[in-house]
N, C-alpha and C positions, 0 to 999 in steps of 0.2 A: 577252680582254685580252692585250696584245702583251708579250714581254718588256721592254719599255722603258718601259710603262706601269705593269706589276707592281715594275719597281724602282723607279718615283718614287714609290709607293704606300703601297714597305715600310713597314711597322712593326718597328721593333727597338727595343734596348733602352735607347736615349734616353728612351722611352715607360715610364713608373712604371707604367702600366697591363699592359704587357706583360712587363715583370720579375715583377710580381703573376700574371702568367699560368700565366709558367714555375715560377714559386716553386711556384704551386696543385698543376701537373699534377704537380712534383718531389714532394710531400708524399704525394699520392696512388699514386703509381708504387712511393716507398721503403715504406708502408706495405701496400701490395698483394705485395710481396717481400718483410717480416716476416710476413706471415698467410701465404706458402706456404711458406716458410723451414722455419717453426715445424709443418708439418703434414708435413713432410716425414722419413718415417719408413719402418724396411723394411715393404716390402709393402703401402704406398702405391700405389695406382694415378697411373701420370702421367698420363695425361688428367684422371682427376678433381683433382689438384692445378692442373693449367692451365686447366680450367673456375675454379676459386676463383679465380684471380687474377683472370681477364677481368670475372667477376664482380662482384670488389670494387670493380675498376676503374669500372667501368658503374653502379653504384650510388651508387659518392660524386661520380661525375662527375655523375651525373643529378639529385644533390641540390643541386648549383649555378647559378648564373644562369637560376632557373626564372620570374623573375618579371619577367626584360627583357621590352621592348618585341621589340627584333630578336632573332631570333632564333640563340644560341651553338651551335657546333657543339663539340662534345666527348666524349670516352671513352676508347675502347684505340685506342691508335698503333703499336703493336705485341705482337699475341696473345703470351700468355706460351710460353714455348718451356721445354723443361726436358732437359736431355741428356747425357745417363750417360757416364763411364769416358771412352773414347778416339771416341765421338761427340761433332762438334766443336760445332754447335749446329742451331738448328731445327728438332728435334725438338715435332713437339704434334699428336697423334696424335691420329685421330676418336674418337669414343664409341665405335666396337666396342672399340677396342683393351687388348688385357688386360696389356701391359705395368707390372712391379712395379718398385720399387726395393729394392735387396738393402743391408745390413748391407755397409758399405763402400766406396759407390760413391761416387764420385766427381760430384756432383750440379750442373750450370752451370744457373742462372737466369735469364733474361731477357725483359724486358717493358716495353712502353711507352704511357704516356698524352699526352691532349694536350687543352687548353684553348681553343679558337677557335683552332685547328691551330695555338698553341704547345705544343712536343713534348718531354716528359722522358723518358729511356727509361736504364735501368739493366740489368748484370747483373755476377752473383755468383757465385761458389763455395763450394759447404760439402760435407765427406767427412762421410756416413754412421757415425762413429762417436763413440763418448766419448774426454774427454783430448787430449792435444795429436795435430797431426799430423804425423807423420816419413816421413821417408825418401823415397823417388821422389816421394810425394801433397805433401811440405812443400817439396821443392824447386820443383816447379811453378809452386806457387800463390806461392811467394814471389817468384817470377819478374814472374808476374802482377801481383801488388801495387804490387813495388817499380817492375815497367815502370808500371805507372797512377801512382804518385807521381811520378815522374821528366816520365811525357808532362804532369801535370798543371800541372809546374815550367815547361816546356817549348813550352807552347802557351801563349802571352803574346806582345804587339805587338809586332813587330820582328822576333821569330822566326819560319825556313820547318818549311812540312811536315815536307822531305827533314831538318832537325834532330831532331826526332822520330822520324822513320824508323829512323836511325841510331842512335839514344838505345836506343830499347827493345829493338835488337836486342845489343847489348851489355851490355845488364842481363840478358837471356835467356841469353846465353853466360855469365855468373858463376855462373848456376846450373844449368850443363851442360845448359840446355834451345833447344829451338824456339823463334822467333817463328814463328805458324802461319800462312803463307801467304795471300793473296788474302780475308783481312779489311782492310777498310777506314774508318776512321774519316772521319765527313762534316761540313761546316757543315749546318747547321738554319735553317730560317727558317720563315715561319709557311704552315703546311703543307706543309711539304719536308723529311723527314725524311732526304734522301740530296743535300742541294745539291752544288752544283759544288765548292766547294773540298775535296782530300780528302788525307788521310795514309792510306800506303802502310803496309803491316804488317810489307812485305817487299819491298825494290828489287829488279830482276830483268827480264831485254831482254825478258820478257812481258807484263811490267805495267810498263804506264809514267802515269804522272800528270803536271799540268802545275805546275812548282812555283807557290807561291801562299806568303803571308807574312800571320800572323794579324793581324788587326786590332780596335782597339778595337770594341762593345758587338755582335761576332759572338758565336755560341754553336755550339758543337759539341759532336758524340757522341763521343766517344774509348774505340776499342774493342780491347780486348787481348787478345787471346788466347795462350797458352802449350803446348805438346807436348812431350812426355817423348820424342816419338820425330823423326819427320823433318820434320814440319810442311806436309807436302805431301798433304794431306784428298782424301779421292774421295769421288766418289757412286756407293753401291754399288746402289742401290733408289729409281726414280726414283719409286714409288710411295708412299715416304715424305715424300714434299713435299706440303704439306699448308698451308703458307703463300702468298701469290701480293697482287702488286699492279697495282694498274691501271696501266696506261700509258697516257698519257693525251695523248700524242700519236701513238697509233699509232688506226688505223682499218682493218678488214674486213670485207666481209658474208659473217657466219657460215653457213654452207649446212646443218650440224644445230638441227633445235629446237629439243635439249636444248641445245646452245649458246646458243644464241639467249637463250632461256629464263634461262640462267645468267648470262649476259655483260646482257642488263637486270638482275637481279636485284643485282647486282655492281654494277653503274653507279648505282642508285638507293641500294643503303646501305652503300657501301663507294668511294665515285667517287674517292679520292683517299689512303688510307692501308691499309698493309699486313691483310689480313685472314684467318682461316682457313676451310678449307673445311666446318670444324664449324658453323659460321655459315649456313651455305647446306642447303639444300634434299638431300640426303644422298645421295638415291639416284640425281638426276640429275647431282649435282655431278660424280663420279669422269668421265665419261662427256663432259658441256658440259668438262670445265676444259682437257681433251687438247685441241681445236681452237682452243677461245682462247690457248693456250700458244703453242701450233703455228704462229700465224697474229702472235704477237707482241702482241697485245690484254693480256694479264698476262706480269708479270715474276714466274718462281719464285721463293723461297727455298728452295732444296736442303740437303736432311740430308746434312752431309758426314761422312765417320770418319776417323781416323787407324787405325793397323794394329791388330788388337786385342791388348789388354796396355798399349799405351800410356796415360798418363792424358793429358788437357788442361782448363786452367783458364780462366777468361772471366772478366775483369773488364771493366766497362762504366759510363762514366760521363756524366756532361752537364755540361758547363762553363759558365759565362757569363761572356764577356769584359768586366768590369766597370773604369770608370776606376778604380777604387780595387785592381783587382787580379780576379783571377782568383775565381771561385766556382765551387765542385762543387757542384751539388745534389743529386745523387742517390747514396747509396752503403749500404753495410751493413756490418754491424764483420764482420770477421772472426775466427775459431776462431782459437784458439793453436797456430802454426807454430813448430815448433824443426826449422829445414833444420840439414844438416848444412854445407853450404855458404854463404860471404856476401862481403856485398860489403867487408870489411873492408880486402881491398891493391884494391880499386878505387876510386883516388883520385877518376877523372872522376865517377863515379856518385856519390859520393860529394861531389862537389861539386857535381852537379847537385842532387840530396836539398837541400841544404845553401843552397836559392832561394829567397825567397819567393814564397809566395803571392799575397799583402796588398800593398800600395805604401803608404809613410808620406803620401804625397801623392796628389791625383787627377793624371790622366792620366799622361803617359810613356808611350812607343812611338807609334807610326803611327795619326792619330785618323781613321775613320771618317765621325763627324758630333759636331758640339758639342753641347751639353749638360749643364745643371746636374741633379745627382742628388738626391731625396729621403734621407732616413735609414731610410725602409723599405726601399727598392733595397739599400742598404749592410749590408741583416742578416745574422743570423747563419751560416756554412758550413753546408751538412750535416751530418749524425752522423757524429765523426770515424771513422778507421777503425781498429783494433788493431793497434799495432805501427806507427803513422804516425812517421815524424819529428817532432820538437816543433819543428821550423823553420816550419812554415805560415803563421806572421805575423810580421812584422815591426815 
């Protein structure tokens, strides 16, 4: 199917069926990131916490749409990742691996499912201890927060990318933090969990984007991430990557077996979303995945770090451009933050905060396509978040 075929084709979220989608895989995704939340304790093994997640995932997915005629495709849209202290994310280590979590760490989540490849995907932070959290860990994360309320204010019709850009990186500076480098928030569409349209984490003459201006019944992943230190992530161990997706416009013939081997094996249960190498075949994976990398057949996701000592925080949300206003579907409350820092003499954030969410009326801003809405499309937010603004509706 040609790109011009796949756009007259789209389904979005004119479609009550496809709001139902997203809503399903959101409900699955927040509740699969409550059960590892909640298991996540020192001396916790993280692979066996990101096996539970993919797990829960696959189970409640597997318990829907059993009895169609056509057949739905659904489950993890993105393997749960889980990534300590000043590693920045994509962490999700094979089964050998004996890494713990310690009393204190700094703990980022994230994970995604998807519906007949409509795709929810969240993540979170929670510090390893009891009682509120202070100091460097409180400044971070509130950084984090308040940037996800603000982009949340902020990604609505009429407004560009490069507004957002700019938004969160001055919510980061109030609280003497980082926006972390070379994360990028995407549009979503149905099996596309990295579409064309995207905000920049961080402008900069190396990364450049093309500016784009939200539109009504789009939905995006809006991804934030925070650093206590320079925001400038490396990859220290390329053998820590352990995520990879297909590329599904790239072609080579693989000249090792175990390639060979892998790269079918990939192609038949993973042909189009993010997966891990836990999933495969163990002892040929390490070995097949080098030449399909190599050759541009998968795209990595790389473990990256900040310096160590640093902390960094991941908030991760899924929006949906709704006429009636903005929805979050995916989120999780947050632990009790007392920064010592806030945005109190910061008028603009402060006025951003101060947006709604909701519209008293449907539509307003740039429409996409017309469309009357059900009263099921228009339900409830997600579970709010701790410490949110009480401005969210209007």
């Amino acid at each position: 199917m040609s790109d011009d075929e796949r756009e007259e084709k789209e389904l979005d979220l004119t479609s009550p069926e496809v709001v139902t989608k997203y809503k399903g895989a959101a409900e699955i995704v927040n509740k699969a990131l409550q059960l590892v939340v909640s298991e996540c304790k020192p001396k916790a093994k993280i692979v066996d916490l990101c096996e539970k997640g993919d797990a829960f995932i696959k189970e409640q997915t597997g318990n829907m749409y059993k009895n169609v005629k056509k057949k739905i495709e659904r489950g993890v849209a993105f393997p749960t990742c889980i990534s300590v202290n000043n590693t920045v994310c994509h962490f999700s280590p094979l089964s050998s691996d004996e890494t713990v979590l310690e009393e204190g760490d700094m703990v980022k989540f994230d994970m995604g499912c998807h519906i007949d490849g409509f795709i929810a995907v969240v993540a979170h932070t929670h510090v390893l201890q009891g009682g509120p959290i202070t100091g460097r860990a409180a400044h971070v994360l509130a950084a984090a927060n308040t940037a996800a309320e603000v982009a949340l204010r902020l990604v609505r019709p009429g407004k560009k990318n490069s507004d957002v850009t700019e938004a969160i990186q001055k919510v980061a500076a109030a609280y003497d933090c980082k926006i972390v480098e070379g994360v990028l928030s995407h549009q979503m569409k149905q099996f596309v969990i990295d579409g064309n349209k995207v905000v920049l984490s961080v402008s900069n003459p190396d990364t450049r984007v093309d500016d784009a201006e939200f539109e009504e019944n789009e939905v995006y992943s809006i991804d934030i991430v925070t650093s206590t230190g320079e925001g400038k992530p490396k990859l220290l161990d390329e053998k820590q990557t352990t995520i990879y997706k297909r590329a599904v416009d790239k072609s080579y013939n693989l000249k090792m077996k175990a390639s060979r081997f892998i790269f079918s094996e990939i192609s038949q249960k993973f042909p189009i979303m993010p997966f891990t190498a836990r999933d495969l075949e163990e002892k040929r994976a390490r070995l097949g995945l080098v030449e399909c990398v190599n050759h541009d057949l998968l795209q990595p996701y790389p473990v990256l770090h900040e310096k160590p000592g640093d902390l960094v925080a991941h908030i991760k949300f899924t929006v949906l451009l709704m006429p009636n206003g903005s929805d979050r579907i995916t989120s999780h409350a947050l632990q009790e933050v007392t920064p010592a820092k806030s945005i109190d003499d910061e008028p603009e954030i402060k006025t951003w905060l101060a947006l709604p969410v909701k519209t008293k009326k449907k539509g307003g801003g740039k429409k996409k396509k017309a469309g009357k809405k059900s009263e099921k499309e228009e339900s409830s937010q997600a579970e709010p978040r701790e410490g949110e603004s009480n401005v969210a509706e209007s």
